[in-house]
C-alpha positions, 0 to 999 in steps of 0.5 A, a space after each residue: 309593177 311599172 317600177 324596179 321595187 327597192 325591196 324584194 328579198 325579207 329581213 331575217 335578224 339572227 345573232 352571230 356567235 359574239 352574240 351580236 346583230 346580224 341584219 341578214 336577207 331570205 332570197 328564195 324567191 330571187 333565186 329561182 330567177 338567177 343564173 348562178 355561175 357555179 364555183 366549187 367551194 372546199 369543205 370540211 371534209 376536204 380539208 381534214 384530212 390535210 390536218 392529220 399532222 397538225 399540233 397548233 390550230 389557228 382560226 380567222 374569220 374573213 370581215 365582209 367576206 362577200 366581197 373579197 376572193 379569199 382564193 388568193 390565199 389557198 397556195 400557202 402551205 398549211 393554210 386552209 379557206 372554207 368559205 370566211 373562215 381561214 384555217 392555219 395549221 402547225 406542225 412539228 415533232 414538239 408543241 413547241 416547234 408547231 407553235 413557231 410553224 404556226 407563228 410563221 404561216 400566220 406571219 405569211 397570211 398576214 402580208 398576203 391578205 396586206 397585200 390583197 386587202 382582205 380584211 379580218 375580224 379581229 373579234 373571232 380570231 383564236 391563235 395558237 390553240 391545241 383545239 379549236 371548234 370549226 363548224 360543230 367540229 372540235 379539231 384536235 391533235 388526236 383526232 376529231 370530236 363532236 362539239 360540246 355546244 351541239 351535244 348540249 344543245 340536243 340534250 336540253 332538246 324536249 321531246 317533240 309533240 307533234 310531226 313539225 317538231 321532229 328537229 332532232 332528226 335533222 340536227 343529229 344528221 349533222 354528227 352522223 359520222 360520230 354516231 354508228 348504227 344511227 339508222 337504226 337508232 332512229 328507226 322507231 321516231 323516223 316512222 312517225 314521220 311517214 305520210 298517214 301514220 298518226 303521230 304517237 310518242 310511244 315508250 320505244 320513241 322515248 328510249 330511242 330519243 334518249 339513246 340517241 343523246 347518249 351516243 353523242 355523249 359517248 362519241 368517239 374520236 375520229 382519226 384524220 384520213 392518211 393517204 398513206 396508210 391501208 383503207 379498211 371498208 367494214 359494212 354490215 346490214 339489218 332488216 331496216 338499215 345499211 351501217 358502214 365504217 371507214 378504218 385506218 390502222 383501227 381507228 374509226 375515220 367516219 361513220 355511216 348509215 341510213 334506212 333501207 327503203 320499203 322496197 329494200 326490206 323485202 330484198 334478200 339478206 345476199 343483197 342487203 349485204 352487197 347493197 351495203 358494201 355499195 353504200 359504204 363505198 359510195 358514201 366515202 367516195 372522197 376516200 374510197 375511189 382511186 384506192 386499194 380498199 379491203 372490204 369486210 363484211 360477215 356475210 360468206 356467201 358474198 365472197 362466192 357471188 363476188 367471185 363468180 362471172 358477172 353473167 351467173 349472179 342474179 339480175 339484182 345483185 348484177 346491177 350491184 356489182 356493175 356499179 362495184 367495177 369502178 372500185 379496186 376492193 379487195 374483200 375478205 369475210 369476217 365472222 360476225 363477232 369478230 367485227 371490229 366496231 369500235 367500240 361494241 356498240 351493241 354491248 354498250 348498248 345492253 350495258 347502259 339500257 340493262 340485261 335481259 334476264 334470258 340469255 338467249 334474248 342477246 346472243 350477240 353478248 352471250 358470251 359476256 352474259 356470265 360477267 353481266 354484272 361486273 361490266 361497265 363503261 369507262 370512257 366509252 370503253 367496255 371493262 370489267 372492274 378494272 381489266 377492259 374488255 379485248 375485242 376478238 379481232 385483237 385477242 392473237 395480239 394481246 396473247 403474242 404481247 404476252 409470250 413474247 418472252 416465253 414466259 410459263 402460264 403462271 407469269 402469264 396470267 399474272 401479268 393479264 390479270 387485272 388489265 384484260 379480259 376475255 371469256 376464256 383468257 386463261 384457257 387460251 393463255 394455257 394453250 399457247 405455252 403448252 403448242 409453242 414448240 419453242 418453250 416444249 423443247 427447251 422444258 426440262 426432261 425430269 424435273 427434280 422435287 422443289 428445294 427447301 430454300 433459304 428463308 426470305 428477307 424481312 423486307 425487299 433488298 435486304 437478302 439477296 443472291 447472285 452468280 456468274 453465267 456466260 451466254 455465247 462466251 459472254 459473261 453475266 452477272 444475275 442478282 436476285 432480292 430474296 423477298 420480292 424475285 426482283 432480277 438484275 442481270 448484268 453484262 461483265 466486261 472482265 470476269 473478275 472481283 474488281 468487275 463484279 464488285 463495281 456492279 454491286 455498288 451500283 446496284 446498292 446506290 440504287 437498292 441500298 446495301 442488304 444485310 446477307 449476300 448468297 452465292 457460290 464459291 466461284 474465284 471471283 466471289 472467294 478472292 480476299 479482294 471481295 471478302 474485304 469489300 463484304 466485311 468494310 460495307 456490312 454485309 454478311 457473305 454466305 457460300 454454299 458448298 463446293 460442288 453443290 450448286 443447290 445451296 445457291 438455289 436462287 440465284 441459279 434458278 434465275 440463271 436456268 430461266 434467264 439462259 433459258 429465256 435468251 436462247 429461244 428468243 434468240 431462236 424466235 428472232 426476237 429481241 432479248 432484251 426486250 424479252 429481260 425487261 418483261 421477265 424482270 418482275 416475273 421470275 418464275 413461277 414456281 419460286 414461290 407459292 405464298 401470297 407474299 412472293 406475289 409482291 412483284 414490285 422493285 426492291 426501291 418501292 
């Protein structure tokens, strides 16, 4: 060549996303002769997590972006540049006032690229979005999910016929942070791939082919990363593979996996484990290093090497740990079963791939083995029927929600029922009423045999029984409907008839007026003043006995169990308030045994 050539690099023509033209160049060639000036630009996951508060979403998308320095407009807040493309965010406690933020930066953005004349593509700008798609992203105000145009595009993908058409591989790397235990899904189709192995698309190919497809259909939403908040590092390892998750506040923030290496196979289950523990760390540096991170993982003898000297654990775990110094963990072992994947992927997995006929073939589902039948998945959660299916990391939680009360067993289950589950719910729900000691001290000494009780009303509110208590040398009034148990307490700021009567009507400008009022014969209720009011307003007033507070049983059982409720939850700490809100359908339960008084619904519905 005795001349510069005019061409050097070949023609590549590719249509963009408005399905237009676009002439671009291969330049492999010329870049082995350059020498690049290195300029490190912002990625994706740089910026994610500075859009946790967001609410609005802008995208612009920079015109001949080669030739513009698109740095000038990295100092305005809430504004983010990724190679040509601009990224504006809104934020506000309202849609409305992050859209008017949004509104605002875009105004700044404007003026600045004025003033440094960067030219934008008027063709792919979208303002003012509460979603937008960015780089086979769908960034939301809940979190991050996997693009629809990508899952599409692998669905409609064929199987591959040979080795050079194994793109399925590549182009799911892309999503890996959405798809846990990925590694080991594609275990099967990335041994076809090995030098000398003959290419054989087997039945185990296929079924990993199309879970694969599945689990991007069934993708979780990713939580934005908070610098604020605790960092939860969960790892996990199997005989061909390493699995990581990065929590916050429960929520998955990324996930991770990749095969093990030949030689690693080999290795003991002990350095598997820690291999995985250097690999989640690793793999979220960006997140990880500089941090308190609590590291959890089911393996027990990990804890004890981790403990010990450096110069006392073996030479491979040695080299493990070395590179585990410049990490501040915290690392705490969690059973197996208790670890929280989000959702339970093997679970899921049985569910819609089937059951075995043996138990014993799924000992991590063993437990569920019983309701195999009734369970299903409803928007990537596992129910059965309608009551989802509680992991065993939040079961203390669910059954603390459900005492906060101290409501007996039978309000108890009555309120799981139905909403969750868990093999052996009610045996446990049994056993927390029967070890609180608050609920112990405060159970009758001698329980008395049941009353014969008045005979309900033929329909909600219209028989109902009330009665006058004091908590603390505070007045209350309790109504209760005969049919349905719906409870009204009420605080009395004076304890007389006129008080007790402008609570009744406000209660029957909700209700409406019932036909039968039961109570005792307290001065408040035997005054004229009230009998008048019962007699103008319809309604039939019956007193019990003096001296026989049982002929108003009723009321004066809800009294028991309110007075009751209010003094150990003002002895737990807790708020007794609350605790009436939880008890207002509930009360008690051994009112009633008939399927009728099950109703538990408000009087007005």
């Amino acid at each position: 060549m005795t001349e510069p050539s005019k061409w050097v690099s070949q023609m590549a023509v590719e249509k963009n996303r408005m399905e237009k033209l676009r002439i671009c160049i291969d330049p492999q060639p010329l870049n082995t002769a350059l020498m690049r000036e290195h300029y490190k630009l912002p990625t994706l996951d740089d910026v994610l997590p500075k859009l946790a508060n967001a609410k609005i979403f802008s995208r612009l998308d920079v015109r001949e972006a080669y030739w513009h320095l698109t740095e000038a407009l990295g100092d305005i807040e809430g504004v983010f540049t990724i190679a040509d493309d601009i990224i504006v965010a809104g934020c506000g406690r309202t849609n409305e006032e992050a859209l008017i933020d949004n509104d605002r930066k875009l105004k700044k953005l404007f003026q600045r690229c004025n003033d440094h004349n960067i030219l934008l593509n008027e063709e792919k700008k979208e303002v003012g979005l509460t979603e937008i798609t960015f780089h086979g992203h769908r960034i939301t105000r809940e979190g991050i999910k996997v693009d629809d145009v990508k899952v599409k595009a692998i669905h409609e993908m064929p199987c591959p016929t040979d080795v050079r058409r194994k793109r399925l591989c590549g182009m799911v790397q892309y999503m890996a942070k959405f798809l846990p235990d990925l590694a080991n899904d594609l275990a099967p189709i990335r041994e076809l791939t090995k030098k000398d192995v003959p290419w054989i698309w087997s039945d185990e190919c296929n079924m990993a082919f199309q879970r694969v497809k599945k689990r991007l259909t069934e993708a979780p939403i990713l939580a934005y990363f908070d610098v604020n908040k605790e960092v939860v590092l969960q790892v996990d390892s199997s005989k061909s593979g390493l699995g990581a998750v990065l929590l916050q506040e429960g929520k998955p923030v990324e996930f991770a996996s990749r095969a093990l290496k030949p030689s690693e196979c080999n290795w003991a289950q002990i350095e598997k484990e820690a291999l995985s523990m250097l690999y989640g760390l690793e793999r979220f540096d960006q997140y990880t290093y500089g941090r308190k991170v609590i590291v959890q993982n089911d393996h027990k003898p990990l804890a004890a090497i981790l403990s010990k000297p450096l110069s006392r654990a073996p030479k491979r775990l040695q080299d493990i740990m070395m590179k585990l110094f410049r990490y501040d963990i915290e690392f705490r072992f969690v059973k197996g079963v208790n670890l929280q994947k989000i959702p339970n992927y093997r679970l899921k997995r049985i569910i819609n791939d089937g059951w075995p006929q043996h138990r014993d073939t799924v000992p991590y589902c063993i437990t569920v083995f019983e309701w195999r039948d009734e369970l299903s998945i409803q928007e990537g959660i596992v129910v059965k029927g309608e009551a989802i299916l509680i992991p065993k990391l939040l079961r203390n939680e669910m059954k603390n929600r459900l005492h906060s009360a101290h409501l007996g067993y039978d309000s108890m289950i009555r309120r799981a029922r139905g909403t969750i589950f868990w093999p052996g719910m009610a045996k446990e729900i049994k056993q927390i009423t029967e070890l609180c000691e608050i609920c112990q001290e405060s159970k009758p000494k001698n329980q008395r045999e049941p009353l014969i009780q008045h005979s309900d009303g033929q329909s909600p509110w219209t028989k109902i029984g009330m009665d006058l208590f004091e908590i603390k040398g505070r007045p209350y009034l309790v109504v209760i409907d005969y049919f349905s148990n719906f409870t009204e307490v009420d605080y009395l700021s004076k304890t007389t008839s006129g008080q007790v009567m402008t609570i009744l009507k406000k209660q029957f400008a909700r209700f409406g007026i019932p036909t039968t009022i039961v109570s005792d014969n307290g001065p408040q209720i035997s005054s004229d003043e009230f009998r008048q009011f019962t007699t103008k307003w319809g309604i039939n007033h019956m007193v019990s006995s003096p001296n026989h507070p049982q002929g108003n049983g009723k009321a004066e059982s809800a009294v028991k169990v309110i007075k009751n409720m209010i003094k150990k939850t003002l002895q737990d700490g807790r708020d007794q308030y609350e605790a009436l809100l939880n008890c207002e359908t509930h009360l008690p339960e051994h009112w009633s045994q008939s399927d009728r008084n099950n109703v538990r619904r408000k009087p007005d519905r």
